[in-house]
C-alpha positions in Angstrom: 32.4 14.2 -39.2 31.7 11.3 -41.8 34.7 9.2 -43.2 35.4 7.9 -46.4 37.9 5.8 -48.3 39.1 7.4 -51.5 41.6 6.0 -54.0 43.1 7.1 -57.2 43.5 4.8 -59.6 46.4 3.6 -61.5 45.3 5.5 -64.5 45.1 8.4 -62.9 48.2 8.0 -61.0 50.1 7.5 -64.5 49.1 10.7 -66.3 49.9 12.8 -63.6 46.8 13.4 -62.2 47.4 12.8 -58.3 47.8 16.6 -57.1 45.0 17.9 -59.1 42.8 15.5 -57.4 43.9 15.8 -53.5 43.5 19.5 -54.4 40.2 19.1 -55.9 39.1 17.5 -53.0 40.7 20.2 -50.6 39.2 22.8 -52.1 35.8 21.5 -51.4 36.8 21.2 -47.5 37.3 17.7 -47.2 39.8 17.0 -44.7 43.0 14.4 -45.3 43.3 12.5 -42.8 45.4 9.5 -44.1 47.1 8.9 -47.3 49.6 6.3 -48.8 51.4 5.6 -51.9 50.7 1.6 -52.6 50.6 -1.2 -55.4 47.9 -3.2 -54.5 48.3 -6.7 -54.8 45.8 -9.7 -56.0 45.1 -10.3 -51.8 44.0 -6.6 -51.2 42.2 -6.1 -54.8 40.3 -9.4 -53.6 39.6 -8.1 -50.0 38.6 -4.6 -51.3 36.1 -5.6 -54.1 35.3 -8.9 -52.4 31.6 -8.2 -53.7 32.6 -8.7 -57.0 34.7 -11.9 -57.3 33.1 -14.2 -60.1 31.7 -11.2 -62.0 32.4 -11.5 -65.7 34.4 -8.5 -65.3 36.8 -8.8 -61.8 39.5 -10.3 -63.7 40.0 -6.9 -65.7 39.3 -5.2 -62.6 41.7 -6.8 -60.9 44.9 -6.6 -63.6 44.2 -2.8 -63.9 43.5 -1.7 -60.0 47.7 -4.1 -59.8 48.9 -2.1 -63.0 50.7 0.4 -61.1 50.3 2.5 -58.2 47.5 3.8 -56.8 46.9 6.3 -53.9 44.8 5.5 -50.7 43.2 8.2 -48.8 41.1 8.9 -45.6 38.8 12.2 -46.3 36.7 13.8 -44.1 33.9 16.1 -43.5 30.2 16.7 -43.0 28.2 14.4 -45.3 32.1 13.6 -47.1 30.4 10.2 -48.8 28.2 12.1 -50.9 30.4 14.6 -51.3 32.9 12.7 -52.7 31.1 10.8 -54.6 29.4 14.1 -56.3 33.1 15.3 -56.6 33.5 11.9 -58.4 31.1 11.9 -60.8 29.5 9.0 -63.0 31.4 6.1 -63.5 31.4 6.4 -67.2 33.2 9.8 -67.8 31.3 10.6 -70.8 28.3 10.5 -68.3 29.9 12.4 -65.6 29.0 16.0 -65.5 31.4 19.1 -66.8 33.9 19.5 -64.1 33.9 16.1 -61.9 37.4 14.3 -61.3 35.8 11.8 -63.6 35.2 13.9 -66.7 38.6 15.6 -66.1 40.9 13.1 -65.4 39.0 9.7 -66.2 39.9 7.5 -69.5 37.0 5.2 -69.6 34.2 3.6 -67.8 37.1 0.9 -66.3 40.0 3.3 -66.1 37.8 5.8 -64.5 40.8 7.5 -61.9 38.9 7.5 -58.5 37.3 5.0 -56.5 34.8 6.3 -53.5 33.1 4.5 -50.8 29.1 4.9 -51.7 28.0 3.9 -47.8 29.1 4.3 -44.2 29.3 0.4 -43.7 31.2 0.4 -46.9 33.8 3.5 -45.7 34.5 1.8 -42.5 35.0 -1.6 -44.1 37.4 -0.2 -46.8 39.3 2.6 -44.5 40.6 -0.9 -42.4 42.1 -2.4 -45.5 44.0 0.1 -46.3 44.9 2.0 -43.1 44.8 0.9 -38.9 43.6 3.3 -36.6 47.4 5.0 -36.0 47.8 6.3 -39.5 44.4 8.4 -39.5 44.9 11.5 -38.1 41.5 12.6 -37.1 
């Protein structure tokens, strides 16, 4: 059973968007297995999107993702990267196909409500900044 980090965003954490998503993601048989309430501060924002630090764009990325709460969760199931990230859709929701989280719930290509792991290196790396082996309940 594949592992992945998911997060919802601040944006869609403020308009009320939380449940439809977990239940979005149940529905297509993806297992919780860990899930927190959180703001993220500048130190995890900077350990989770290490990759992008000095990118013309971080800074913005970094104010919104500390705007407000955001949800961290462990989801599970066969193939549950590309599942999710399916589920997901494009970053850009006016991309995204009719019916992703993205298109549904997203405001914008920066405010897009979800953030997925897109590998298995990336999954385990993220899962560990947000969660230690006790709270996933596999």
């Amino acid at each position: 059973m594949e592992k992945t980090l998911v997060l919802i965003k601040p944006d869609a954490f403020k308009s009320h968007h939380t449940g439809d998503i977990i239940k979005r993601y149940e529905d297509e048989g993806l297992q919780l297995l860990a899930m927190r309430m959180m703001m993220m501060t500048k130190a995890v924002a900077a350990k989770h999107y290490e990759e992008h630090i000095g990118r013309p764009y971080y800074a913005e990325l970094e104010s919104f993702m500390t705007s407000g709460p955001i949800v961290a969760m462990v989801l599970a199931g066969d193939n549950a990267i590309a599942k999710v990230r399916e589920l997901n859709g494009k970053t850009d929701p006016k991309e995204a196909a009719p019916g992703t989280i993205r298109q549904l719930y997203a405001e914008s290509k920066g405010c897009n409500a979800v953030h997925a792991s897109d590998s298995p290196v990336s999954a385990e790396r993220e899962i560990h900044i947000f969660f230690n082996e006790a709270e996933i309940f596999d």
